[in-house]
N, C-alpha and C positions, 0 to 999 in steps of 0.2 A: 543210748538213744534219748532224744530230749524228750520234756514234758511240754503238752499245749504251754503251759503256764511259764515256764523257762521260757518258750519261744515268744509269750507276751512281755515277758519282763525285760526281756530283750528289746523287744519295737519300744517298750517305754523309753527306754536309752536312746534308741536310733530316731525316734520324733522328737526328741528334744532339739537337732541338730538336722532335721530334713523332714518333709513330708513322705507318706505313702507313695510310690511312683501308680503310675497308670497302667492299665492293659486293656489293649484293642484287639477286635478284629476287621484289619483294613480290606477293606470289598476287591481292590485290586490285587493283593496278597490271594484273597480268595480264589479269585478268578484263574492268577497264576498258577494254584496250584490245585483246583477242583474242591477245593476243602476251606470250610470257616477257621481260618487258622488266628489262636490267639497268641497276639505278642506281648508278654513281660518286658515293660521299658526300664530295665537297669541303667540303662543310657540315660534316664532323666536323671542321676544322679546326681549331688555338689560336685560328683570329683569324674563324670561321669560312665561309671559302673558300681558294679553290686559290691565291690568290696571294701565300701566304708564303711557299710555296715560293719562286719567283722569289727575294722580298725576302730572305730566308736566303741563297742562291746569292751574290745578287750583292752583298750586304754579305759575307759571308764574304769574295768576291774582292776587293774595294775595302780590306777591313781588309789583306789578304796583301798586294795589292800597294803601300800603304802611299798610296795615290789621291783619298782621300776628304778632303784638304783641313782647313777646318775645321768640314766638317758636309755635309751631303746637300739637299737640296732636291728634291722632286717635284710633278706635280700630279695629282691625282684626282677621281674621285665617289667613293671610301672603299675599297673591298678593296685598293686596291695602296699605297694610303697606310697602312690598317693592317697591311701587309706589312712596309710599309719602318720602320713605328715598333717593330716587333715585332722585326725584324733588328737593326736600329738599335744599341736596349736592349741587345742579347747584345755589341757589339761597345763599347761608350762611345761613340758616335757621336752625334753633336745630328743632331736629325732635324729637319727645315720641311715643312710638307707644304700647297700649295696647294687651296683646294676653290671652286670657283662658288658665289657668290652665290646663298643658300637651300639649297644644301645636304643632304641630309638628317640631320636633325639627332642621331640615333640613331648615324651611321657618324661625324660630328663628334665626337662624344664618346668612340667608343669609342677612336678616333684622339690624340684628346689622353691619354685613360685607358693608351695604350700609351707614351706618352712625349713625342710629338709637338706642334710648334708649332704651330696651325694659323693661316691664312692667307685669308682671305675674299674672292676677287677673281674678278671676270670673271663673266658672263652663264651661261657653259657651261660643259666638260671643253674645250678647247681653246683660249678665252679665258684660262683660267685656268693653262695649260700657256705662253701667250705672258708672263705674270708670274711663273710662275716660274723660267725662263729670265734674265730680267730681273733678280731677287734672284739668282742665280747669280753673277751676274754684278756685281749690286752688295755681297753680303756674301763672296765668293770663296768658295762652295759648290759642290760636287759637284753639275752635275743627273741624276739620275737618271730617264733616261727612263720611260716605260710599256711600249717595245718595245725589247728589247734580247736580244744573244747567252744571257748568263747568266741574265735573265728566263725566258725559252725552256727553257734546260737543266734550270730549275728546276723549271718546272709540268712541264715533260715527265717529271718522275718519275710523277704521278697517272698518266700515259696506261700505261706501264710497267707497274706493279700492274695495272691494270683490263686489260689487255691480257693480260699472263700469268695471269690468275686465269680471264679468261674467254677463251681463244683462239680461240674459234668463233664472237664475233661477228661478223656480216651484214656489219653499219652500227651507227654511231654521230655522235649530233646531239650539236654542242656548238657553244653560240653563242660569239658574236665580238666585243669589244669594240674595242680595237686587233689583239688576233691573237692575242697571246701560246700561251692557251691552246689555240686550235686549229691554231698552227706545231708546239706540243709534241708534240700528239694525234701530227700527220702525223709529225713526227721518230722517234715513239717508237714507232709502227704503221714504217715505211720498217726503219728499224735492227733491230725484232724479225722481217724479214722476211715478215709475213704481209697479206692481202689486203683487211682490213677499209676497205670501203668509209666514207668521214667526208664528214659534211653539215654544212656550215656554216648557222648561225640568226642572224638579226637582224631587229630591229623593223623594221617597215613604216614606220614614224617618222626611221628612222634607217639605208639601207641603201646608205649610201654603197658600203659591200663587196660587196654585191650586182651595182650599177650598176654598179664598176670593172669585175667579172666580167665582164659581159654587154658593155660597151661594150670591152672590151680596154684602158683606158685608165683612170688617178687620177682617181676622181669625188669633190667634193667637195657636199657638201650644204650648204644655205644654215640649217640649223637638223635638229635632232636632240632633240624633245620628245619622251619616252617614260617612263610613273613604271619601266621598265625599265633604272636609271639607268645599270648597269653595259653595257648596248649603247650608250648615249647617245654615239657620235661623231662628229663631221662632218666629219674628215678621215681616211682611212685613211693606214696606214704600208707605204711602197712597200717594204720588204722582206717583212715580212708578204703584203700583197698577192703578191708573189713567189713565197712559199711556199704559199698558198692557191692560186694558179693552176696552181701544177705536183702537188701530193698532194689535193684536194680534189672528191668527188666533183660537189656544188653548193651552192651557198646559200639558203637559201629564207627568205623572210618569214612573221614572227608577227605579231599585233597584240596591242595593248593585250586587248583581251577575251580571244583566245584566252589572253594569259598570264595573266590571273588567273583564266581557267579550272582551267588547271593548276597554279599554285598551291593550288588550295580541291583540286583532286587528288590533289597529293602529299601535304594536310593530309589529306583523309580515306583515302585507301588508307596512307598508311605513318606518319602525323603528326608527318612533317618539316613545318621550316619550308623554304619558298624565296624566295628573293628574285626580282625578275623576271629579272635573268639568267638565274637560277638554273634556272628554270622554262620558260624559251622551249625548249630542247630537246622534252621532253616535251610543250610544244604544238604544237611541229613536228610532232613523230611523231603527235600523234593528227590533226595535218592531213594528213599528209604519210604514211601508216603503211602502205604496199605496199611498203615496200621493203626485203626481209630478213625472214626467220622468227626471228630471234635479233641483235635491235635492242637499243643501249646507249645511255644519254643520263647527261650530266654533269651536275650537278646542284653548281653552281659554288659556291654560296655563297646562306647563308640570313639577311644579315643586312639585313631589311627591316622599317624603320621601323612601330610598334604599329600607329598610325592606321592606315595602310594596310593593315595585315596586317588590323586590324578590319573596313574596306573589305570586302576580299576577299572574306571569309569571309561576312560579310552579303551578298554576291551581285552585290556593284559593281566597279567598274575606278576607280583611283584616277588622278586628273587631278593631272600634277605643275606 
């Protein structure tokens, strides 16, 4: 588990290359859901969601400790790819960045727009994580996992801010992809000492993390379809899992509809955008919403592809 002090030394890094983001609570938000509900804007990000941080953190460390070879290699569905091409850039570092076959084609671009190679392999996020491994291995690259120490240290500055600004949160939803961001949450709630209850979110599509929870045991799923792409995993990561079993209050599933429920949500009460990660929080809580008078949700990242976002808004759930 991290120290306060790691997790400052950390935001030292990540305000070199971005400000602190914001957190509201919007009255019409409120109204929707009977509750002052605060939103973490990850979505204000350069790259926008939470996980530049990470990429900032752990390229910073890879440049210091002189580790990074002759270039990086990772795999993605797009926010930690354009984390890593974002870091990258600051340090001269050749970036690779692995993405599934069909991809979305929005997070491809912006991907390469930050400097990045991209790489078109595998069915899914963990087909595509077993080739870039593989290119690691064959052009002598750095792989840069998805779940890592310094990943951790890095999102866990968002929890930090939205923790000290609001200390008297209940509870707070933040979904799960590999972890990262809800190891940081718990890291960063443990180290400020205080009691806020954290609820893990994941697609009904996709709840491998869920199923570990409940069974005690590494559950893998044979498939992970959800246009939620950033939940899309079908293997959890046993430290993660680790740390979700000993700081997390529980997990709970969204579906596809509830999330682009709450998408068309967060467009008309505050006219953010959200991505479906971004958004399963927020349709946790309105499923999920007895728990706490003074509930927070993270709102990871808004970078979801037009089409769909037109989808949404027209009153459908987009089939990925």
């Amino acid at each position: 588990m991290l120290t306060l002090a790691a997790i400052e030394d950390a935001a030292d890094i990540v305000y070199r290359s971005m400000r602190p983001t914001p957190q509201y609570a919007w009255p019409l938000l409120a109204e929707h859901t009977g509750k002052p509900v605060w939103v973490k804007h990850e979505n204000h990000t350069p790259t926008g969601a939470f996980k530049v941080r990470g990429g900032l953190v752990m390229l910073h460390e890879l440049a210091r400790r002189s580790t990074r070879g002759t270039g990086i290699v990772s795999a993605t569905r797009g926010n930690h790819g354009q984390s890593l091409a974002f870091a990258a850039s600051r340090h001269g570092i050749a970036c690779t960045i692995v993405v599934p076959r069909g991809n979305s084609t929005e997070k491809n671009a912006a991907m390469r727009a930050f400097g990045a190679e991209l790489v078109e392999e595998g069915e899914d996020f963990d087909a595509a994580k077993v080739h870039a491994k593989a290119l690691a291995e064959e052009r002598g690259l750095y792989m840069v996992p998805s779940f890592h120490a310094d990943l951790v240290r890095g999102v866990a500055t968002y929890a930090m801010e939205f923790l000290r600004a609001v200390p008297d949160l209940d509870v707070v939803y933040v979904p799960i992809g590999l972890g990262s961001g809800i190891c940081g949450l718990i890291s960063a709630r443990n180290a400020l000492g205080l009691t806020t209850k954290i609820i893990g979110v994941v697609s009904d599509k996709a709840d491998a993390y869920a199923r570990s929870l409940e069974t005690g045991r590494l559950t893998e799923m044979a498939s992970a379809t959800t246009f939620a792409d950033g939940m899309a995993v079908r293997c959890p990561d046993e430290a993660a899992l680790a740390v979700i079993r000993a700081g997390a209050e529980d997990i709970v599933r969204v579906s596809d509809d509830q999330v682009a429920e709450a998408i068309r949500v967060y467009y008309r009460s505050t006219h953010n955008l959200a991505e479906g990660a971004g958004a399963a929080p927020l349709a946790a809580l309105m499923a999920d919403g007895k728990r706490g008078e003074t509930p927070g949700v993270i709102l990871c990242g808004q970078n979801i592809d037009t089409a769909w976002m037109g989808e949404v808004l027209a009153g459908g759930t987009p089939s990925p």
